[in-house]
GUKE-115438 format. One line per 8 residues: number of its first residue (from 0); for each residue x, y, z of N, C-alpha, C. Coordinates in steps of 0.02 Angstrom, whole numbers. Example, Ala and Ser with C-alpha at 12.3 -4.5 7.8 and 13.67 -1.06 7.14 Angstrom:
BEGIN
0	660,-284,390,615,-225,390,660,-165,390 ~ 642,-112,354,684,-53,357,645,2,394;
This chain:
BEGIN
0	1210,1917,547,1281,1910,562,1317,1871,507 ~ 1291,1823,481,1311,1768,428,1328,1816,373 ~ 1271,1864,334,1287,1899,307,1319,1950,307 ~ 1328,1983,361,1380,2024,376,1452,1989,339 ~ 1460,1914,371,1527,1879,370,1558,1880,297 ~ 1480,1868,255,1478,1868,177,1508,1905,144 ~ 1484,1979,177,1526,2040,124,1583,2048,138 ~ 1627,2018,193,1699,2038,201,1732,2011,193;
8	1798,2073,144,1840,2051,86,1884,2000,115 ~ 1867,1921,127,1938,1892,157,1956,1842,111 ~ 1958,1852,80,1976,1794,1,2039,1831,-35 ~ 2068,1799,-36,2126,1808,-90,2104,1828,-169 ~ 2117,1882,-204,2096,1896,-271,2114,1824,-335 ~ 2074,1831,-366,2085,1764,-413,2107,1782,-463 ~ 2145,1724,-506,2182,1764,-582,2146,1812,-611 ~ 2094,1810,-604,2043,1837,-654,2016,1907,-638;
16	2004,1914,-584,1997,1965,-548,2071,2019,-561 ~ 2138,1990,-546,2197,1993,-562,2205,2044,-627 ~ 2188,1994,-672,2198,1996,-734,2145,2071,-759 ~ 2071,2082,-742,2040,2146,-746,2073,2177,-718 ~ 2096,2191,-656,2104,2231,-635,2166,2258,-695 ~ 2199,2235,-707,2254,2242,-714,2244,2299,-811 ~ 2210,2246,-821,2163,2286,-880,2145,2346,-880 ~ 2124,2357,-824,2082,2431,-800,2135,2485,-788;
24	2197,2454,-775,2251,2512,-767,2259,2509,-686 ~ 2217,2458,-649,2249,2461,-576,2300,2407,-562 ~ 2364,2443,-545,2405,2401,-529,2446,2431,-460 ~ 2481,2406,-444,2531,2431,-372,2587,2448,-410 ~ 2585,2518,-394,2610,2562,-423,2659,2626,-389 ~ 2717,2645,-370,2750,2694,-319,2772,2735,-352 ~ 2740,2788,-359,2766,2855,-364,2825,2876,-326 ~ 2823,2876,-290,2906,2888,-249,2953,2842,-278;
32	2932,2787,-278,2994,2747,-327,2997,2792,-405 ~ 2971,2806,-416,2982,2841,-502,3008,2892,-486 ~ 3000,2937,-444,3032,2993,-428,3120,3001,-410 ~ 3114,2933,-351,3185,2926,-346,3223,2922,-372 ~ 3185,2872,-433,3247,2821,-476,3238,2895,-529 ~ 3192,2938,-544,3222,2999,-593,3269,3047,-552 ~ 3251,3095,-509,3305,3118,-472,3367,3066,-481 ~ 3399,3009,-465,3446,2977,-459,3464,2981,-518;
40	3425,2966,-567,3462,2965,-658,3474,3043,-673 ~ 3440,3073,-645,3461,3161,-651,3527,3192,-635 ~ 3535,3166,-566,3611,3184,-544,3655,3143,-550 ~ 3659,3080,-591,3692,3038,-611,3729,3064,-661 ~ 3668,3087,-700,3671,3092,-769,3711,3172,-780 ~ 3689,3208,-723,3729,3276,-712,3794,3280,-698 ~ 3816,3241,-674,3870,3239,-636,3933,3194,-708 ~ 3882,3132,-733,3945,3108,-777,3945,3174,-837;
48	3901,3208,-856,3897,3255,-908,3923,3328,-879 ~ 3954,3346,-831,3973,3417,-784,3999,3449,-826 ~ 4075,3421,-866,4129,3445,-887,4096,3470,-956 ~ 4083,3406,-1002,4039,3450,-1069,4001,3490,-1055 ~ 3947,3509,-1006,3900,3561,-991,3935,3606,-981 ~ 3995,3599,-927,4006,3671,-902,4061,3711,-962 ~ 4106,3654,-1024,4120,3688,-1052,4084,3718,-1116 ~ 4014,3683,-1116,3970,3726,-1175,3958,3764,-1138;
56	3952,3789,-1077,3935,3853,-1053,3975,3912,-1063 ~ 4046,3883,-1056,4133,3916,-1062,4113,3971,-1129 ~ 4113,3901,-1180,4107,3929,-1249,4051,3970,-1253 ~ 3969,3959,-1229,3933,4019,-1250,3935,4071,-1222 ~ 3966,4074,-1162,3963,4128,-1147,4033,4181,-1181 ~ 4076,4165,-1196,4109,4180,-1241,4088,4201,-1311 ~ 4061,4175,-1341,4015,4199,-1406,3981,4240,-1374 ~ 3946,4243,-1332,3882,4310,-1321,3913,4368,-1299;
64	3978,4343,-1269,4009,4425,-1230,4044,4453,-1305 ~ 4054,4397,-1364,4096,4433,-1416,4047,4452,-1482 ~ 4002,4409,-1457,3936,4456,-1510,3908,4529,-1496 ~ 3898,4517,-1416,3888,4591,-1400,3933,4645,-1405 ~ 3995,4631,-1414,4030,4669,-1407,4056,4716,-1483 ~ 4045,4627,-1532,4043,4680,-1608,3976,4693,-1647 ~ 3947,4689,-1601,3860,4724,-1608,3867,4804,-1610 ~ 3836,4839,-1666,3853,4920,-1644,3791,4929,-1606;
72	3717,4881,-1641,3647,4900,-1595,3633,4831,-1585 ~ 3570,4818,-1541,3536,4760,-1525,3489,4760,-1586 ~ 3481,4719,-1642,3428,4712,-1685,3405,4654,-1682 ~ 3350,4633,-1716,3330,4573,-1750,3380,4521,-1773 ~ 3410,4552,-1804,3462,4481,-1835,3506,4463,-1791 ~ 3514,4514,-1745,3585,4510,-1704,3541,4455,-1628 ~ 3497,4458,-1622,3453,4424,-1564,3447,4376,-1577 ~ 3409,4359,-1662,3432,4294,-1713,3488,4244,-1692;
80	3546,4290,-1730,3607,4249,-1719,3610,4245,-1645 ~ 3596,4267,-1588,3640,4253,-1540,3569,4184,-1520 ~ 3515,4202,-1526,3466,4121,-1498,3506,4063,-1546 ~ 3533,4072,-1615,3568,4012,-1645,3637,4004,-1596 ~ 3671,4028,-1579,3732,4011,-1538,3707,3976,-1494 ~ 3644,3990,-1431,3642,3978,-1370,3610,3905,-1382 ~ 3557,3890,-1464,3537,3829,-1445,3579,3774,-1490 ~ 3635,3816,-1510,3678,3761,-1571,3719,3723,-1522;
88	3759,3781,-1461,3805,3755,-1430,3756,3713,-1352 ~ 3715,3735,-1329,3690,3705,-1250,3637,3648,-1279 ~ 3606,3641,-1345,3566,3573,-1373,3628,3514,-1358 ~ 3674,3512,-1398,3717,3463,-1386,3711,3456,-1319 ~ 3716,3501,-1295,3753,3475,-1218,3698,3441,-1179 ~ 3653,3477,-1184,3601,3426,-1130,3551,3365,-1153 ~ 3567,3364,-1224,3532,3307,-1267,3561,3218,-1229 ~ 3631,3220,-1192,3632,3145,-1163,3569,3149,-1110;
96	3578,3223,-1062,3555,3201,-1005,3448,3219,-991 ~ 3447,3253,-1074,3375,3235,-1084,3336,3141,-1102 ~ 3386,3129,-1148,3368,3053,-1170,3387,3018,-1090 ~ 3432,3026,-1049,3446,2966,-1000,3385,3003,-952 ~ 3367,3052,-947,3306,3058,-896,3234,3011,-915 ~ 3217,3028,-992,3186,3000,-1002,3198,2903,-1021 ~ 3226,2891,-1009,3247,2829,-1009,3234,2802,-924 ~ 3265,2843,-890,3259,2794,-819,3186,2810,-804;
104	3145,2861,-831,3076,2882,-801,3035,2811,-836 ~ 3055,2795,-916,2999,2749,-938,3029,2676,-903 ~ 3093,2663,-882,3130,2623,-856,3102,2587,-791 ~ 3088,2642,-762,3064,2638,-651,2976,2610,-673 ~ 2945,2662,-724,2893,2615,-742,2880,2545,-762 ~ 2907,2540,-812,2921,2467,-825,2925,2428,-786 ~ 2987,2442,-738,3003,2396,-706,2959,2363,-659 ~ 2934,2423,-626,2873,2406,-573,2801,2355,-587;
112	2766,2383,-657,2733,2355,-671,2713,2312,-750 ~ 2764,2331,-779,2798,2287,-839,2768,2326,-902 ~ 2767,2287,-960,2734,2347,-1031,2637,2340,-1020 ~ 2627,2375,-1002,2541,2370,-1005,2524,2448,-1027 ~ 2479,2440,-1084,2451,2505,-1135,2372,2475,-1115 ~ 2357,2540,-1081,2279,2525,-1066,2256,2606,-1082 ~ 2209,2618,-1092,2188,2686,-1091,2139,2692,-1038 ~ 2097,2652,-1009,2031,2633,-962,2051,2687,-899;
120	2133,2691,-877,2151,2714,-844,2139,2808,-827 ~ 2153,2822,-886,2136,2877,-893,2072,2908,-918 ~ 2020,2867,-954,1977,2891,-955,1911,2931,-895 ~ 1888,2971,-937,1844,3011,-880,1792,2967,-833 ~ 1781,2973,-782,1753,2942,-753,1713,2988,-692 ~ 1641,2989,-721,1593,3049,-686,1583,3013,-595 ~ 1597,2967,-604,1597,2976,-524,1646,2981,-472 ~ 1702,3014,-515,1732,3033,-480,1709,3112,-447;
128	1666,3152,-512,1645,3235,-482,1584,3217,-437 ~ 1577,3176,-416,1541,3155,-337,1587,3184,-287 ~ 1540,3257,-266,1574,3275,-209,1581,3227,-120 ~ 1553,3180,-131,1549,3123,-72,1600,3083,-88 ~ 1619,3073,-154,1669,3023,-175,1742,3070,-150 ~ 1718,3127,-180,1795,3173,-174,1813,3154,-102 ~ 1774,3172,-48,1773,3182,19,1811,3121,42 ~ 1778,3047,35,1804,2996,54,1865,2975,24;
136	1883,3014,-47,1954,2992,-45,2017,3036,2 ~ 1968,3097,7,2013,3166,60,2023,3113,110 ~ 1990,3099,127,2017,3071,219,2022,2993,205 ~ 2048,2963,130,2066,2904,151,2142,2866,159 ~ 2153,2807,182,2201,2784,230,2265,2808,149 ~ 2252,2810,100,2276,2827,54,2300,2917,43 ~ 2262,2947,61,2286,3018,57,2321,3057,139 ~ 2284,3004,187,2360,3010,238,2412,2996,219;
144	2431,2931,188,2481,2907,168,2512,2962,140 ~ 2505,2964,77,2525,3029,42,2543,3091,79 ~ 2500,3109,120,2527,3190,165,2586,3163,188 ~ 2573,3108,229,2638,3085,271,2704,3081,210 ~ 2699,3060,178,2772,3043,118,2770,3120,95 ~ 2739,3161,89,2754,3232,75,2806,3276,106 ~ 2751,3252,177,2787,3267,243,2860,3271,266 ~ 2873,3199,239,2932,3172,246,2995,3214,206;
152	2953,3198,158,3006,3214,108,3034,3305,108 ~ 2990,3346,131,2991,3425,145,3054,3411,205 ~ 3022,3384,249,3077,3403,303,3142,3358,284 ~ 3139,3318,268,3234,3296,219,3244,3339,169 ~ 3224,3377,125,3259,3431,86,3288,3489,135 ~ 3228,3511,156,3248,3556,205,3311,3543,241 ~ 3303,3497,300,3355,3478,336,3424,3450,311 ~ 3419,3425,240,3483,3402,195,3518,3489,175;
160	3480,3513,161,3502,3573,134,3522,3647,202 ~ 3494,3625,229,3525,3679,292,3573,3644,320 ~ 3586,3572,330,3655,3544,363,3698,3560,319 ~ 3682,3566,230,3738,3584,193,3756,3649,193 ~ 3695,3686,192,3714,3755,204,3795,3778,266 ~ 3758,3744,312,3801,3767,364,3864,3731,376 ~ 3877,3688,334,3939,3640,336,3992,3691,267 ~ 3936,3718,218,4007,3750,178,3994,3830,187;
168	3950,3849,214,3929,3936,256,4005,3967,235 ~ 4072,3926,272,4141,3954,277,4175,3977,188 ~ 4172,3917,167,4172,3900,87,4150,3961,49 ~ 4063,3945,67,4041,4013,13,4051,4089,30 ~ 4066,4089,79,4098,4161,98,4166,4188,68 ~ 4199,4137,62,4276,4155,13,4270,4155,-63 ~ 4192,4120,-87,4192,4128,-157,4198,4202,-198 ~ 4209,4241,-130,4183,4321,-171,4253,4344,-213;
176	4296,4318,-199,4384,4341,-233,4395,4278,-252 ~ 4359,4252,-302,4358,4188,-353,4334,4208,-407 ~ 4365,4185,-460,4326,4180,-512,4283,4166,-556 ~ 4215,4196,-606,4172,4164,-613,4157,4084,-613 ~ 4211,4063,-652,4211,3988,-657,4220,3961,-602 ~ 4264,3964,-539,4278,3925,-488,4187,3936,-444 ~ 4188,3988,-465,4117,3982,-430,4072,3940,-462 ~ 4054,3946,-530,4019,3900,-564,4007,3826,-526;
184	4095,3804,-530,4123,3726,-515,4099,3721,-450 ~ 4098,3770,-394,4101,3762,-349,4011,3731,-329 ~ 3975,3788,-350,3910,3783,-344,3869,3722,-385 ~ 3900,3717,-432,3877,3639,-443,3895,3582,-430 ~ 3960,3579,-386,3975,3527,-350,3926,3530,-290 ~ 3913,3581,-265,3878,3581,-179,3784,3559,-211 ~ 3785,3588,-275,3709,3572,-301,3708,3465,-311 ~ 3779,3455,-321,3783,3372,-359,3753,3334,-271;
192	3796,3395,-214,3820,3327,-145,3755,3346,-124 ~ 3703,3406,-136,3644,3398,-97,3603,3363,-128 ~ 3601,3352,-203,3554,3305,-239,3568,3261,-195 ~ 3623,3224,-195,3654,3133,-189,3637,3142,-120 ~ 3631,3161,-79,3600,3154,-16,3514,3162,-22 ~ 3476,3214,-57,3415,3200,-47,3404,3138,-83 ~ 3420,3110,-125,3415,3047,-177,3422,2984,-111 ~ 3482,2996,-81,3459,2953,-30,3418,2928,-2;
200	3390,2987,33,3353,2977,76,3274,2976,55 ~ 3274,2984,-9,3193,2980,-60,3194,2926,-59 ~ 3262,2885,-81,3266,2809,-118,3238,2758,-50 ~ 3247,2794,14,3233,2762,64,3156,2750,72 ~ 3129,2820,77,3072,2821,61,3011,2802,18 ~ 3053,2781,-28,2990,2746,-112,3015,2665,-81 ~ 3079,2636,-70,3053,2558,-40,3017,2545,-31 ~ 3008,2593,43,2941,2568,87,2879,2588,63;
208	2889,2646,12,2814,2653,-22,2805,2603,-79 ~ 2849,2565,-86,2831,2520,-157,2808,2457,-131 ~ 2837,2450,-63,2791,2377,-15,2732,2400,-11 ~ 2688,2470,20,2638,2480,53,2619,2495,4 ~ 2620,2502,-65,2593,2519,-110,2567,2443,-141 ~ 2620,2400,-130,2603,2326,-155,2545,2296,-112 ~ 2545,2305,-43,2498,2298,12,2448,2315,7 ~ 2429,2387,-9,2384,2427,-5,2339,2400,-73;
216	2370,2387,-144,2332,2367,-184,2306,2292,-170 ~ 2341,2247,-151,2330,2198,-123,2270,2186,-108 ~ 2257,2225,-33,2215,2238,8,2129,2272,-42 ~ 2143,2310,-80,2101,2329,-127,2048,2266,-175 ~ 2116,2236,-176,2086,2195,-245,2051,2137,-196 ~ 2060,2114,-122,2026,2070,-94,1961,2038,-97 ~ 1939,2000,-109,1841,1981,-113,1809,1939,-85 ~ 1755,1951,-70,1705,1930,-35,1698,1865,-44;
224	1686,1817,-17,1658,1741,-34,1604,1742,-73 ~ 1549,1755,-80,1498,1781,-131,1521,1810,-214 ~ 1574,1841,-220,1609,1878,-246,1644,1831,-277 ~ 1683,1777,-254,1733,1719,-267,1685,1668,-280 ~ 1607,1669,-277,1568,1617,-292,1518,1617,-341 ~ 1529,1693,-360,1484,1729,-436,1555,1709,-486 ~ 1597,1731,-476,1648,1711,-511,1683,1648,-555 ~ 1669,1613,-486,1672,1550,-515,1608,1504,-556;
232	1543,1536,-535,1502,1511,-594,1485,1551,-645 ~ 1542,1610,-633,1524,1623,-705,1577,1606,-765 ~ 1655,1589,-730,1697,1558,-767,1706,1481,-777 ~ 1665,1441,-717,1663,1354,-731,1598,1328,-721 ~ 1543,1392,-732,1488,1354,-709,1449,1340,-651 ~ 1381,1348,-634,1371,1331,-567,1401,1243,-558 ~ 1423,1241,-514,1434,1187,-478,1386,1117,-458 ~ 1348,1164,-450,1275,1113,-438,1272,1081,-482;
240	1245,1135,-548,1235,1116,-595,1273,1064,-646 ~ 1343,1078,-643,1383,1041,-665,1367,963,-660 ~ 1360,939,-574,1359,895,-535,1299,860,-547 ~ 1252,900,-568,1189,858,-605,1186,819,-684 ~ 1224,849,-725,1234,866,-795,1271,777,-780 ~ 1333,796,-730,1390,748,-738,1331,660,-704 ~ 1281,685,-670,1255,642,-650,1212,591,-686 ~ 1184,642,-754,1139,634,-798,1185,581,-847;
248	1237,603,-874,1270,576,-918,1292,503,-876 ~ 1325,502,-817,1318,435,-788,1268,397,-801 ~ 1209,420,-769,1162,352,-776,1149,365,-858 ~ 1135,383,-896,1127,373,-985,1181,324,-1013 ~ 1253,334,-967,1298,299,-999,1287,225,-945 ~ 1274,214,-907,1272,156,-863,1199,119,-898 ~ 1143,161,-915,1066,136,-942,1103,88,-1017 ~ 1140,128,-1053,1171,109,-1105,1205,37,-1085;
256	1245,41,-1039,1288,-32,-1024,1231,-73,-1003 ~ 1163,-77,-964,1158,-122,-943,1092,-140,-1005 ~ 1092,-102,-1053,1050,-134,-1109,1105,-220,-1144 ~ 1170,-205,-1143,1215,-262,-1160,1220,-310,-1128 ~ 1211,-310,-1067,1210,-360,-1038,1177,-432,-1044 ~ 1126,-402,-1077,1074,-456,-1072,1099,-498,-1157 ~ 1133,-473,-1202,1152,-486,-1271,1248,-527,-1260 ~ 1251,-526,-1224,1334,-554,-1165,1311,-623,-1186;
264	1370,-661,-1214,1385,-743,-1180,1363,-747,-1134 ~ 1421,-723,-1078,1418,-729,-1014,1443,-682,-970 ~ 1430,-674,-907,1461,-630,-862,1507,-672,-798 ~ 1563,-623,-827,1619,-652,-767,1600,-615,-716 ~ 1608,-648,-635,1614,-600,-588,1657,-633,-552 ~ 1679,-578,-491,1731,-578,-448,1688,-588,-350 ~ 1650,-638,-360,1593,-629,-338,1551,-577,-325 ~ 1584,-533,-276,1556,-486,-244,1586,-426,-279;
272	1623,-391,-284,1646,-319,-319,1647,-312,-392 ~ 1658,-363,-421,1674,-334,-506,1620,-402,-533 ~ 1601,-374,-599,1556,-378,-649,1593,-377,-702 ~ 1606,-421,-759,1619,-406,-836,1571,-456,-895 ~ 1534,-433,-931,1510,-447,-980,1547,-455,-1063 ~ 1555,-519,-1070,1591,-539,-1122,1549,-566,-1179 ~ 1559,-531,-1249,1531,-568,-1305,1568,-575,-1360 ~ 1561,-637,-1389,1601,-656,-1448,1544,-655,-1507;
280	1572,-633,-1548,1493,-634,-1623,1571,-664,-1690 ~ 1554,-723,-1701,1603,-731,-1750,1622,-724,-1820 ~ 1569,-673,-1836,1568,-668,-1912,1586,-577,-1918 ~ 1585,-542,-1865,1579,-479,-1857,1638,-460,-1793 ~ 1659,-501,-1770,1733,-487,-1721,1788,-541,-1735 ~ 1844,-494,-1719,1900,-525,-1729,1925,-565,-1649 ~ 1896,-534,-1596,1924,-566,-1528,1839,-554,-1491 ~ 1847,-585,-1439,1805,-566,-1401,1800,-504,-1373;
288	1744,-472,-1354,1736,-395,-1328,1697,-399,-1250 ~ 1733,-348,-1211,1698,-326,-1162,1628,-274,-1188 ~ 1573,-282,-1154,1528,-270,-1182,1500,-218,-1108 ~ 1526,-228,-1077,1483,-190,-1013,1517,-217,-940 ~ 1570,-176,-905,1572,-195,-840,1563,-159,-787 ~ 1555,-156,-734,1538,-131,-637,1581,-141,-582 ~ 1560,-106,-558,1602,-127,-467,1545,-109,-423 ~ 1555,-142,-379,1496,-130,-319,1431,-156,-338;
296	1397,-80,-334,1331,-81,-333,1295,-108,-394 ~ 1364,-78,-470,1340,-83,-506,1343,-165,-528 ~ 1398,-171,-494,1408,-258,-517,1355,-319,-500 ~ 1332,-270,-427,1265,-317,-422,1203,-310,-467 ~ 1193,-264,-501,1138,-246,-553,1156,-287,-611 ~ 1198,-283,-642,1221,-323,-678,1214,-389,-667 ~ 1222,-428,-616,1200,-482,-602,1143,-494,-610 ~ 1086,-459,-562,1010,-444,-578,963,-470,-648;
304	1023,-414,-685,1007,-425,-747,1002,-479,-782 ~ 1083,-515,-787,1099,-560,-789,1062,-647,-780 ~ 1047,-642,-718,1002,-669,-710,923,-681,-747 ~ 902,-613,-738,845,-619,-760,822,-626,-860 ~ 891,-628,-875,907,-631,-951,939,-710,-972 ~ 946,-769,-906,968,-823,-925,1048,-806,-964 ~ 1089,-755,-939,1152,-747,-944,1191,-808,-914 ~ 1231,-834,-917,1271,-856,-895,1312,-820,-828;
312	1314,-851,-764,1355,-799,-738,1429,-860,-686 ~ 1465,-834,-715,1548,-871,-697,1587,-834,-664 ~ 1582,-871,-602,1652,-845,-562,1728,-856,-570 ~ 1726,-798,-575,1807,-810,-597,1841,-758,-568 ~ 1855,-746,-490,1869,-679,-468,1936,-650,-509 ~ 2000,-685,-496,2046,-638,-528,2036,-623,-606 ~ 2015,-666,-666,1992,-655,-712,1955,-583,-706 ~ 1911,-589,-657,1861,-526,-666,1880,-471,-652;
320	1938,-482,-611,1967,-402,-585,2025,-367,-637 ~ 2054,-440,-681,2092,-408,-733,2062,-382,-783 ~ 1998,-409,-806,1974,-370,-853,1931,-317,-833 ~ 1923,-313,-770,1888,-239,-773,1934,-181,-772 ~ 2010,-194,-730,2065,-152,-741,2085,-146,-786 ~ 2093,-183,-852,2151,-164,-900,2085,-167,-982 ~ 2034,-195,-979,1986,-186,-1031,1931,-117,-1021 ~ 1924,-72,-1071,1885,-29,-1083,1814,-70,-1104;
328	1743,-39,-1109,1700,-58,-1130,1715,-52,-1221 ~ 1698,-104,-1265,1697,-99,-1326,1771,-128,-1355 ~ 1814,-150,-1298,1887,-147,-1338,1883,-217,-1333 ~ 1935,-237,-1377,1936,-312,-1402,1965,-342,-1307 ~ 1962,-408,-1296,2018,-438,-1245,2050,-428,-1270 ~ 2121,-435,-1252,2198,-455,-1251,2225,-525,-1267 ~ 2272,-521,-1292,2276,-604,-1316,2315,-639,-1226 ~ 2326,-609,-1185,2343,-648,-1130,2284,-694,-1101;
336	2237,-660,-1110,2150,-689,-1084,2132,-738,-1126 ~ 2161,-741,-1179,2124,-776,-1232,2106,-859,-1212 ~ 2150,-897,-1175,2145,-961,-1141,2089,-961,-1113 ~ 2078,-927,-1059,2028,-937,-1025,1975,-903,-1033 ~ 1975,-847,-1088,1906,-853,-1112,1890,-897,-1138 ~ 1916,-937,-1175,1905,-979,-1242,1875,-1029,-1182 ~ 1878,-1051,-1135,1856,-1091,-1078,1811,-1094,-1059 ~ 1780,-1004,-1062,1733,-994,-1014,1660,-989,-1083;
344	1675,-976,-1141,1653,-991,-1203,1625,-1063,-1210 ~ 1679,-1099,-1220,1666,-1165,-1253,1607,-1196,-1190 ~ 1618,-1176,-1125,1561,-1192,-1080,1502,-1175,-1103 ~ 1511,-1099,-1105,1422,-1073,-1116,1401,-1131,-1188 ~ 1434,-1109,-1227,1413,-1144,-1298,1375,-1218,-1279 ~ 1418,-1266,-1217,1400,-1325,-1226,1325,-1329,-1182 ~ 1322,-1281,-1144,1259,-1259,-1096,1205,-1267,-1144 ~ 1208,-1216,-1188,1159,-1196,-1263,1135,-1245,-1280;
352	1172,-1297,-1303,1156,-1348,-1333,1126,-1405,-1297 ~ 1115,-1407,-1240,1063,-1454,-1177,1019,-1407,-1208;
C-alpha cells in the first residue's frame, strides 16, 4: 500500500522538471486558441481590405473580358498575358491580408507559450508506431476532449450558418435582378457576418480549451515523491550524505579548535554556556587573538581541556558572551575589550611567575 502511495503523481512539478519539459517541446498549448485568434485576423483582415479586393477584382475582370475580346484565338501568349494581369493586379491585393494572417498565426503562438525553438518536438519517435500506444492515446481523456471540441465546433458552423441562411433566404432571392457587383457586395458581406459569428463562438471555445489545456498539462507534468527525491539528489545531492560530509567537517574544524586551547593564556568563561580562549604572543601579534571558542557542550570540553593543560580558567560571564558574539576565531579583539583583557593578562602573567 505504502508503495502504491509512492508512485502517485501528487507533487507539484519542480523548476527543473519544468524547465525539460519545456525543452522537449511540451508545453500547454491550445489549438483552438490559434485557430480563433487566425480565423479572427482573417475576417478582420477581410473585411478592413473588402474595398481594395473587391476593386482589384472590378479591374481584372475588366482586363480579361477586354483581352478576350481582342483575342482573335486563345494561344500561348495570349494565356501568358492574361496569368500576368490576374497575378499583377490580385498579388497586390491580398499581399496585406497574407502577411496579417501570418502574423496573428506566429502571434497566438507566441503568445501562449513565448519564443521557444526546440526541434525534440518533432522528431521521430518509434514508440509512438506502438500499436498499444496508438490505442491508449485513441481512448484517452485527451482525444475525448478533442472529439468533444470538434463536436462543438461542427454544430456552431452548422447552426450559425442555417440561422443565417434563413434570416437572409428573403434577401437572396431578390439578388436575381441585381447586378453582378451588388451581388458580389452582397455575398461577401453575409460571408464577413457568418465568419464574425462563428469567430465568436470558437473564441468561446479555445478559452476554455486554453485553461484545460493549461490543466491538463499541469496534471501531466505531476511527480511522484520518489520522483521529487531522485531529483533532488541528483541536483543537491543525497541529503544524508550531505549531512555527514557537513558533520565530518564540524568535528575536523572543532578537533582543530580544541588543539589551541591548550597553547591559550587563558580561558574566559561565562560559567556555564560560553567558552573563549585568548592568546597574546608579543613579538608576532599586534592585539590579542581569540584562539578557539564554544557554547554548551562544547564550552564544557574546552574547559576539560583547559584544565587538564593548567590553562587558566576566568570567569567573566558578560566578557565571555561578548566575545563569543562579536569575535571570530583568529581575529584580533577589539580595542573596546582591550581594558579588561589587559586585566585578565597581567593576572595570568603574575600566576606564571609563583
Amino acid at each position: 500500500m505504502a508503495e502504491q502511495q509512492g508512485q502517485e503523481k501528487t507533487e507539484a512539478p519542480t523548476e527543473k522538471k519544468r524547465r525539460e519539459s519545456r525543452e522537449e517541446g511540451q508545453v500547454a498549448f491550445s489549438k483552438e486558441l490559434s485557430s480563433a485568434a487566425l480565423l479572427a485576423g482573417i475576417v478582420l483582415t477581410l473585411v478592413a481590405t473588402s474595398p481594395f479586393i473587391l476593386d482589384s477584382f472590378r479591374e481584372l475582370m475588366t482586363r480579361i473580358f477586354r483581352q478576350i475580346a481582342s483575342a482573335d484565338e486563345l494561344s500561348i501568349n495570349s494565356v501568358y498575358t492574361l496569368s500576368e494581369e490576374i497575378l499583377s493586379t490580385m498579388l497586390p491585393a491580398f499581399t496585406p491580408f497574407i502577411a496579417a494572417i501570418v502574423f496573428v498565426a506566429i502571434f497566438a503562438s507566441v503568445l501562449q507559450v513565448g519564443v521557444q525553438i526546440t526541434f525534440k518536438a518533432i522528431a521521430p519517435k518509434f514508440n509512438k508506431l506502438s500499436p498499444l500506444t496508438g490505442i491508449k492515446r485513441l481512448f484517452s481523456s485527451q482525444s475525448l476532449a478533442d472529439f468533444l471540441k470538434s463536436m462543438a465546433k461542427l454544430i456552431i458552423v452548422g447552426f450559425v450558418g442555417y440561422l443565417t441562411y434563413m434570416d437572409k433566404i428573403t434577401e437572396l432571392n431578390g439578388l436575381s435582378v441585381s447586378t453582378p457587383e451588388a451581388i458580389l457586395k452582397y455575398n461577401f458581406t453575409v460571408v464577413a457576418e457568418v465568419a464574425g459569428k462563428i469567430v465568436l463562438a470558437l473564441v468561446a471555445i479555445a478559452i476554455f480549451d486554453y485553461f484545460y489545456q493549461r490543466w491538463h498539462h499541469e496534471q501531466q507534468m505531476m511527480m511522484t515523491k520518489q520522483e521529487v527525491k531522485e531529483e533532488t539528489k541528483q541536483t543537491e545531492g543525497d541529503p544524508q550524505l550531505k549531512a555527514r560530509i557537513r558533520q565530518i567537517q564540524r568535528e575536523m574544524s572543532n578537533a582543530r579548535m580544541m588543539q589551541e586551547v591548550p597553547k591559550a593564556d587563558a580561558l574566559i568563561v561565562n560559567p556555564t554556556h560560553f567558552s573563549v580562549a585568548v592568546l597574546y604572543d608579543r613579538d608576532v601579534m599586534v592585539a590579542p587573538e581569540v584562539t578557539a571558542k564554544g557554547a554548551d557542550h562544547m564550552a564544557l570540553r574546552m574547559r576539560t581541556v583547559a584544565r587538564e593543560n593548567n590553562v587558566p580558567i576566568l570567569e567573566r560571564p558578560e566578557l565571555a558572551r561578548d566575545l563569543y558574539a562579536n569575535v571570530e576565531i583568529g581575529e584580533d579583539i577589539p580595542e573596546r575589550f582591550y581594558k579588561a583583557i589587559a586585566e585578565i593578562l597581567a593576572f595570568v602573567y603574575r600566576l606564571r611567575k609563583r
